[in-house]
N, C-alpha and C positions, 0 to 999 in steps of 0.2 A: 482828240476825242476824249484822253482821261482829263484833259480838265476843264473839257465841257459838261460831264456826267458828275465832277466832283461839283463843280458852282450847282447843280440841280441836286446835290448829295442820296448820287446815284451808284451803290456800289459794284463790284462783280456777279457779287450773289443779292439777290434782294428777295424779303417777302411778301406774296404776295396777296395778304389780307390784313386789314386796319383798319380800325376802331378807336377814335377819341383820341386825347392827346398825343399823340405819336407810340400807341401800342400797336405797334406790329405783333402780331401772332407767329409765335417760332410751332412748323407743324413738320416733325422728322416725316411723315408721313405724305408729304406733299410731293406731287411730279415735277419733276425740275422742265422749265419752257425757256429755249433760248431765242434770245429776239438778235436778227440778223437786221445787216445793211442792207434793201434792196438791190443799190447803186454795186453794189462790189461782192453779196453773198457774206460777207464777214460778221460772226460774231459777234453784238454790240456787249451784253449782257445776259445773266441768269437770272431767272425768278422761279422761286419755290412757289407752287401756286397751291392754293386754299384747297382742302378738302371739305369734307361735309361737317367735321368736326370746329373746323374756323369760321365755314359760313355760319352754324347757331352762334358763335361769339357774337359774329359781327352783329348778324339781326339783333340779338336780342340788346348788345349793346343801344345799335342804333334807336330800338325801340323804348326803350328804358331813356332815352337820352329826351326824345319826341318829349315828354311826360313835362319837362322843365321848359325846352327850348318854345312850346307853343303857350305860355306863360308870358315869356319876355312880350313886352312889348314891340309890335312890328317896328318903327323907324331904330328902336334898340339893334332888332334883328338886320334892319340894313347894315347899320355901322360897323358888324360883323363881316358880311359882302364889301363893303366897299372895303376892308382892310387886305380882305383876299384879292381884292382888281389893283390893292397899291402895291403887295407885294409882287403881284405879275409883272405890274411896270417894270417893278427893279431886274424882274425874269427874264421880259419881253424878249430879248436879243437870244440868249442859252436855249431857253423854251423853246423858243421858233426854232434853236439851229438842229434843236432832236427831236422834232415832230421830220425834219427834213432828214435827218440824218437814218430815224426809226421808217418813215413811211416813204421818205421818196419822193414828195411835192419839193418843188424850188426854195429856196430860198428865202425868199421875198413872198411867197405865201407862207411859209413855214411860219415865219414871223406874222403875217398879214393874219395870221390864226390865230394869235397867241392877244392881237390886238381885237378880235372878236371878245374874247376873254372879257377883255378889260371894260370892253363898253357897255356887254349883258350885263357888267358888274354894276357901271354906272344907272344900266337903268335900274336895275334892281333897285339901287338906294332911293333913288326917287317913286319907284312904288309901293316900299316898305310904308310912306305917307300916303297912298293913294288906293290902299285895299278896300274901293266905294260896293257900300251896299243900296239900295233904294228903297223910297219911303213912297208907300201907296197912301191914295185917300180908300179909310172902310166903309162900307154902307152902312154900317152900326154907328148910332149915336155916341160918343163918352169913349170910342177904341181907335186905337193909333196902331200902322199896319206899317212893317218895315222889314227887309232881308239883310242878313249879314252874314259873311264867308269866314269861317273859320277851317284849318288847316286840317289835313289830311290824316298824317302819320309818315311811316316811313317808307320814303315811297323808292322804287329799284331803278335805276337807269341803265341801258344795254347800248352801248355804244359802239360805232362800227371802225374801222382804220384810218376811212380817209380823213375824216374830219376827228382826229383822236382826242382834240382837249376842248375845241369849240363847242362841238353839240352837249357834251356834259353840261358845260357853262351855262348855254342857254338853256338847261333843266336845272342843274343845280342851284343856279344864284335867283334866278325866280324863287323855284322851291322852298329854297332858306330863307328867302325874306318873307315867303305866307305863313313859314312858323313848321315848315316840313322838315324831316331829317332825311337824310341820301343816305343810298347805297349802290354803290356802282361794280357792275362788271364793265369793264373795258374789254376790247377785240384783244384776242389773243395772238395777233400782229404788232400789234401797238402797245404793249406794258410800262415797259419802260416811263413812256408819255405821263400815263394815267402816275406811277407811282411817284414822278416829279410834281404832279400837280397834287397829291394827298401831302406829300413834305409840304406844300406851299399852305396847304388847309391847317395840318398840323401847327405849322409855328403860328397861325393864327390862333386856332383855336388856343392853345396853351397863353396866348398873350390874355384872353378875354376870359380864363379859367372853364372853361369847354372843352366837353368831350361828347361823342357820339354824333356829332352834330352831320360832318362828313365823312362818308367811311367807303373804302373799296375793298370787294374783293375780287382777285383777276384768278380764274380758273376756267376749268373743261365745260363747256356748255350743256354738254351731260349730265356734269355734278352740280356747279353754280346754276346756268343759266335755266336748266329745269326747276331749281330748287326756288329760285325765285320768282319764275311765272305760276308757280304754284303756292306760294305762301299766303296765308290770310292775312301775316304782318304787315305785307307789303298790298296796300289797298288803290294804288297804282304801279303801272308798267309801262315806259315811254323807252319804248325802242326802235332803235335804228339800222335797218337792216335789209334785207332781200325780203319780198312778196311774199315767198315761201315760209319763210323762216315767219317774219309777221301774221301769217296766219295761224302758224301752230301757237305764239305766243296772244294772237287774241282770241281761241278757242279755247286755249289753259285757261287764263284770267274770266272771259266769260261764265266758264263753270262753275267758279267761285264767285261772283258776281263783282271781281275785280274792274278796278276800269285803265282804259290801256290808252296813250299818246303814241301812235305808230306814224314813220316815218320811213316811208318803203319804198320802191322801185320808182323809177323818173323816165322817160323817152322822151325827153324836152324836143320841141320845134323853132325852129324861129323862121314863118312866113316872111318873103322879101316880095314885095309889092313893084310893079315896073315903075313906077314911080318916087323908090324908096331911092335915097344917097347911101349908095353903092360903095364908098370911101370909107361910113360910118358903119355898114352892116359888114364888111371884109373885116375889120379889126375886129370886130363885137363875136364873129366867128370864129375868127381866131383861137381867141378868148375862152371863150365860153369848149369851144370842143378840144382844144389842144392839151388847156392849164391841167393841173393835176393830174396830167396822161388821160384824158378821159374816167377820170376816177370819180368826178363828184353825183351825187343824186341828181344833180341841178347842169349836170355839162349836156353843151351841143349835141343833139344825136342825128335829127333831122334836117334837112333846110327843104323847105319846102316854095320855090324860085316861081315869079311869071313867068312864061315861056317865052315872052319879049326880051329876058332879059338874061336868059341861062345862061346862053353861049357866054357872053361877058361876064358875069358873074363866077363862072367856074371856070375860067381861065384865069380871074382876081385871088379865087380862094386858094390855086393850084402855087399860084405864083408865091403868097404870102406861108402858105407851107414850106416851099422849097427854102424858104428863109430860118424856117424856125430851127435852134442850136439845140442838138440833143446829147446829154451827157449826165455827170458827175452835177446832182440839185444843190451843191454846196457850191461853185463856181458859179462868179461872175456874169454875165451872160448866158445863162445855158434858160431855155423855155419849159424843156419838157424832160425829166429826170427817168425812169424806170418806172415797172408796173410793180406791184407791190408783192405780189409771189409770181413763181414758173404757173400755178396752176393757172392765171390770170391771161398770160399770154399763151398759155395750152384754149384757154376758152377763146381770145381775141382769134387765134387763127381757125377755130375750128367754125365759129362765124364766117369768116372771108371765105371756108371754104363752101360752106350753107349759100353767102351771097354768089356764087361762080354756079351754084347748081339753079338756085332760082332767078339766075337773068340777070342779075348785074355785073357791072364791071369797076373791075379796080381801076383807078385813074391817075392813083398816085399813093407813094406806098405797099403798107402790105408784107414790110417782111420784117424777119427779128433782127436785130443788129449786135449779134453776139460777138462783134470786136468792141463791142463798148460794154457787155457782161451780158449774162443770161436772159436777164429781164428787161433788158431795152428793146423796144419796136419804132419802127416809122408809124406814125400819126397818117391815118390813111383816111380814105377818099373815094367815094363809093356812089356811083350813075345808077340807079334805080329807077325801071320801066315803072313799077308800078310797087307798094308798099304790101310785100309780100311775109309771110312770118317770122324771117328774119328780121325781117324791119321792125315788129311788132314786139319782138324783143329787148331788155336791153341788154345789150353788152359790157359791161364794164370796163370799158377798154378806148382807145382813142381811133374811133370809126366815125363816120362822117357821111352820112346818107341822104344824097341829092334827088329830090324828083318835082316834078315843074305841074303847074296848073292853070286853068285857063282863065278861072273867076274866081273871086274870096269866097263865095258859098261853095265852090269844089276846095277852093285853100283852108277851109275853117273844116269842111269834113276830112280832109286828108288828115289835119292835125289832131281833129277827134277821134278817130278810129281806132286809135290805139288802147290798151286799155289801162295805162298809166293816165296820172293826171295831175303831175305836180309841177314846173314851170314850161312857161312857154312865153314867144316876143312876136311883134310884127316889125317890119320896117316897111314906113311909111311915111309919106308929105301929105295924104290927104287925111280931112279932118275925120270926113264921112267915114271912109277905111278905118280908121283906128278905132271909132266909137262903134263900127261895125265887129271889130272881132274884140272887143270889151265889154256888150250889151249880151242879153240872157242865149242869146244865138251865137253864141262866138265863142272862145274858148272855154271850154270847161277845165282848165286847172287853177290850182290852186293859188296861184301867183299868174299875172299877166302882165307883161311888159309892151309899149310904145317906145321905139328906137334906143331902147337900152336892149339887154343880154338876158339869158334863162338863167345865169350865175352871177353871183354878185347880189344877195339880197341882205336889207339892212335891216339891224338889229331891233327898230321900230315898230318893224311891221310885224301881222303873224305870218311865219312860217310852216310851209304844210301845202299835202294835195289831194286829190278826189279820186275815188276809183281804185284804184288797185296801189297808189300810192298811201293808202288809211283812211286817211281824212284827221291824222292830225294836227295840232298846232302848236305850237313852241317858238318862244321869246317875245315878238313885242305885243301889238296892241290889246286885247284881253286875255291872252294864254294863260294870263295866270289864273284865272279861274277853273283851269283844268287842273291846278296843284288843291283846291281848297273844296269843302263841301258848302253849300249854300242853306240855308235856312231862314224860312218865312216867321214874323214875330207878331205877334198881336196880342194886344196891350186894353185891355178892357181898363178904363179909370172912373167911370162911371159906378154906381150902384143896381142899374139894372141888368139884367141878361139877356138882351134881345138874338135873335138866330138869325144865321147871314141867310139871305131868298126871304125873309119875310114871312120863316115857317114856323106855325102855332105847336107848340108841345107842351099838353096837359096846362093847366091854369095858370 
């Protein structure tokens, strides 16, 4: 472990707020947060975290930074992003092994996270070229009409554990290429992460003689994360987080007429059609509800089966459970690591106990596995009569909730009733089916999948869902337009002054 924290030049004590060329802010007054191992409870490191005194540094650093960095020329500003996606590469293996080591995910996603990094980096470079505005025809004779986006300011990003250095990426490196400057609180589970990837911003920026450009501060949500949903500096707010929590952060920002990128609550489905290949939806299940212990926005929560094909079908999922290796996320072969605090598995069981009052039944699974450490549980497995208010919640946690329907229009309402609405999949052979729960009748979230997973979305697309998940969007296809302000232009080159409608005004 020390010389995996030392290659990320991670020390004992670290602090926990930074601004511009590798100024850490020394603040005696700051709360000391220790970040533990999930897998074993152990101590990884300390962080001195920000008080209110650090967070004005950072802002106003950052803000004062804004003033030059939207200046630079956008494909300039790429070539800043892609230095920071090159030095990840050199990261890629360390990075990954303390996103695993801090949060708990495997391995092989730990790193599979670290290679998200890289790719929002890549797109980034290539959009720094492609910030398109549009050129209208004007109904005025001699005027030229045309829109173009220019950049924001400094905008805050509030990141959650599971995903502790991806979701930044896909805010930050967009961000930074419209010409924005960052400020980031990262989860106060996950620090460590956050302050390996500001060393990595660091010796960039210092290569390109930049400062303010990326900045973090990690503290109490009380002191930070209030102070930033409330700043006028910060004229965005893209956070990731609980329903809850996202509401109070778009009801601060709206008061101030802030604008907010929310990324909230998931209770993804994946419909399995009696027609669907049975072989490809059991691994995609798997997948999708087991990975990251049930941790991610986007994991399995529902299946929602024909009732031609339950019986088989959940005797396939029971089966491919009993397979899966749970332990120590730095070993070899293990699937499924620990949950990320006690509190997490105090909420997973007090669910199972919710599911036993309202009617369903455990099937497999269900209990903690405290000869493997505190935070381990079995990946469980859940027969539901009917989609009752537990259902309707999500859990955080690796639960698994089966209930069977008779037709796609009862499958397409089972999966819409919930009041989340960020991914969801069907498994299907027929054509008709799949265009059936893809068309304005069929799923309402945010992402929709055909014989793929509710996890696993790629850097290309926008990211985001409806309902009670925000409705925002992040990383690929036009997101970026959610970091920039847009402005209408018209160009009078003529000598007369005619009025748009054709309206007469005095002689």
């Amino acid at each position: 472990m020390k010389k995996l924290l030392e290659k990320l030049q991670i020390k004992d004590v670290n602090i926990g707020a930074c601004a511009g060329e590798g100024q850490w802010f020394e603040d005696p007054q700051g709360p000391e947060l220790v970040s533990y191992n999930p897998a074993t409870g152990e101590p990884i490191a300390k962080i001195i975290q920000a008080t209110e005194k650090t967070y004005e540094q950072v802002i106003s650093q950052a803000d004062e930074a804004f003033k030059s960095w939207r200046m630079m020329p956008a494909p300039q500003r790429g070539m800043v992003v892609r230095d920071v996606g090159e030095v990840l590469r050199e990261l890629k293996e360390p990075l990954g092994e303390l996103v695993t080591l801090e949060m708990g995910k495997i391995r092989a996603e730990g790193i599979g996270e670290v290679q998200e990094m890289i790719d929002v980096c890549d797109f980034a470079v290539g959009l720094s070229r492609q910030l398109y505005g549009l050129t209208m025809h004007s109904e005025r004779p001699g005027h030229r009409m045309y829109e173009q986006w220019h950049p924001l300011g400094a905008i805050g990003i509030i990141t959650a554990f599971n995903f502790p250095v991806a979701v930044w990426a896909w805010n930050a490196a967009i961000a930074a290429a419209c010409g924005d400057t960052i400020v980031w609180k990262p989860s106060s589970s996950t620090p460590l992460t956050a302050v390996a990837v500001q060393n990595v911003c660091n010796r960039v920026m210092a290569d390109y003689g930049l400062k303010g450009i990326f900045n973090i501060v990690i503290g109490f949500g009380s002191v930070v994360g209030e102070r930033m949903i409330n700043d006028k500096r910060l004229p965005l707010i893209s956070f990731t987080g609980s329903t809850k929590m996202g509401r109070r952060v778009s009801e601060a920002a709206a008061r101030r007429f802030g604008r907010t990128i929310l990324e909230l609550g998931g209770n993804n489905a994946i419909i399995v059609a009696e027609d669907a290949d049975l072989d490809m939806a059991v691994r995609t299940i798997l997948f999708g509800a087991v990975g990251t212990a049930g941790q991610r926005c986007t994991s399995t929560r529902r299946i929602i089966m024909h009732e031609s094909i339950a019986s088989d079908l959940t005797q396939r999922i029971i089966q491919a459970y009993k397979q899966v290796r749970l332990g120590d996320p730095m070993e070899e072969g293990i699937l499924m690591g620990p949950l990320v605090t006690k509190a997490a598995v105090e909420d997973m069981m007090a669910a199972l106990e919710k599911v036993k009052e309202q009617g369903g039944e455990i099937i497999c699974g269900g209990h903690q596995l405290k000869e493997l450490g505190e935070q381990f549980v079995e990946p469980t497995i859940v027969k539901m009569p009917s989609q009752t208010e537990i259902v309707h919640h999500e859990t955080f946690a690796p639960i698994l909730y089966l209930l069977e329907y008779k037709d796609i229009e009862e499958a397409i309402r089972l999966h819409n009733e919930v009041p989340q609405g960020l991914s969801s999949a069907i498994f299907t052979t027929s054509l008709l089916t799949a265009e059936k729960f893809l068309s304005h009748e069929g799923s309402d979230c945010g992402i929709a999948n055909v014989n793929i997973g509710t996890s696993g979305a790629e850097i290309g697309g926008a990211f985001g869902g409806e309902k009670e998940t925000g409705g925002g969007r992040e990383s690929g296809s036009d997101s970026w337009k959610g970091y920039m302000r847009r402005q209408t232009n018209t160009i009078n080159w003529s000598k007369e002054l005619p009025l748009a409608q054709g309206i007469k005004f005095g002689d």
